[in-house]
N, C-alpha and C positions, 0 to 999 in steps of 0.2 A: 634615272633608271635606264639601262642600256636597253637594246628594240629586241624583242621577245622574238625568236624565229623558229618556225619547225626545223627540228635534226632527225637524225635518221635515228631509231632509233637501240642498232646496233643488236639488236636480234635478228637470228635466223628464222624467218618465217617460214610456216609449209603448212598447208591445208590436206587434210588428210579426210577419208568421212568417218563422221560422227557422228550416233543419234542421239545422244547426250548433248545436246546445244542447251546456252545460255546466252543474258545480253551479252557478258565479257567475252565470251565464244564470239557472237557476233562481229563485236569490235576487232577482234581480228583479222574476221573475215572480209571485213571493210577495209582495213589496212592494208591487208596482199593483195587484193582487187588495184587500190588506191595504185601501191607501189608498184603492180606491175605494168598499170598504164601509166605511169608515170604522171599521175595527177597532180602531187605537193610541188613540184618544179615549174609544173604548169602554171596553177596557179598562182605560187610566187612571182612568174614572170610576167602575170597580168598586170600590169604596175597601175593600169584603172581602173582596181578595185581598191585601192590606197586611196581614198580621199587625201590624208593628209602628204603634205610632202615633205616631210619631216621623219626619214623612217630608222634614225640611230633608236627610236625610243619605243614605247608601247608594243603592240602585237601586229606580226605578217599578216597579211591579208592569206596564207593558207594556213593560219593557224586559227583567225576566225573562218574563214570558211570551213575550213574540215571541222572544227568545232560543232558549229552548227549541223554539216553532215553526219557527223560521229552521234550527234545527239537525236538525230532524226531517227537514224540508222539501229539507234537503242530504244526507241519509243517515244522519244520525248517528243512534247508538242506544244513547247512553248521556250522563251530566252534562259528563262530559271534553269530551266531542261538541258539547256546548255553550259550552264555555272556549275548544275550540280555534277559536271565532269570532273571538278577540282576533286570533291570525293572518291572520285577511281584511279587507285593511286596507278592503276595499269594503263589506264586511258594516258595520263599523262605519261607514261614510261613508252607509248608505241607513238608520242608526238614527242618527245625528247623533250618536253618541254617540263619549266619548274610549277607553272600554273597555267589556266586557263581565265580568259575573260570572264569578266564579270555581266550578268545581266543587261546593266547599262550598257559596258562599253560594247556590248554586242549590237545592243540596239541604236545606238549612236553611230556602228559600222555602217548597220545597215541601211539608217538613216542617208547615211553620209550617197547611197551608191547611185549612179545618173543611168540614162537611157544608154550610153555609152558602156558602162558597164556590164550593166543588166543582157545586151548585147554580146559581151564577152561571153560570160557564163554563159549564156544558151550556147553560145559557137561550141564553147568547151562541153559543153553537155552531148550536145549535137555527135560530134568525136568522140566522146565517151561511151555512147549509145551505140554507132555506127561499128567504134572498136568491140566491144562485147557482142554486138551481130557477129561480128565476122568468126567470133569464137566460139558461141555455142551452140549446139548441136538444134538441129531446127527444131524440133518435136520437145524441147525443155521452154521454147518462146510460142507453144500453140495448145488452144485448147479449143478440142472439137475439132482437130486439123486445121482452123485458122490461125496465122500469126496474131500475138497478143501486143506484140511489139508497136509501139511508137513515136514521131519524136516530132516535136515542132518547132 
């Protein structure tokens, strides 16, 4: 089986407001956030969140991670939570992808990640954080006129 990788996935994205939201709404919302920091190249380029080094085969490391974010990000709270993305056939249509991981292999991903890692991901989180500071309007990050914002 040739190595499963996020594509783009060739929609025009635009966030508009709407008080009509749903998860599938959500998923969107996640995705233009995702793509306009540029997070799936990111983390494709993390090559230490690849346990294996073997990557003609199985799934990118931002196809499980955004997996698992996509799934967070829709309520899920647990690996299942992340399999049952295969059911949205939209999910898989804004990761360009034909399927998503399975329970196991998600948790054999995660299995797989070291302190080296783990390390990445806060960095990238860190900039992720730091980038959306810089974006939005202060009084949408306070409540009671304190910053709500954090990161460590």
């Amino acid at each position: 089986m040739p190595a499963i990788i996020k594509k783009s996935p060739r929609l025009k994205l635009e966030v508009l407001p709407n008080h009509d939201t749903s998860v599938t709404g959500g998923l969107i919302a996640v995705e233009v956030l995702a793509q306009q920091f540029g997070l799936w190249p990111k983390l494709a380029a993390l090559t230490v969140l690849d346990p294996r080094r073997d990557r003609s085969r199985g799934f990118g490391p931002e196809v499980i991670a955004g997996q698992i974010i996509t799934a967070l990000c829709s309520g899920g709270t647990s690996l299942v939570d992340s399999e049952r993305l295969n059911a949205d056939p939209l999910a898989k249509q804004l990761f360009g992808v034909p399927k998503f991981a399975d329970e196991s292999q998600v948790g054999e991903w995660l299995r797989g990640q070291t302190d080296r890692s783990v390390a990445a991901v806060r960095a990238l989180n860190r900039e992720l954080v730091a980038w959306i500071d810089g974006r939005v309007a202060r009084r949408r990050l306070q409540h009671g006129g304190q910053d709500e914002l954090f990161c460590r």
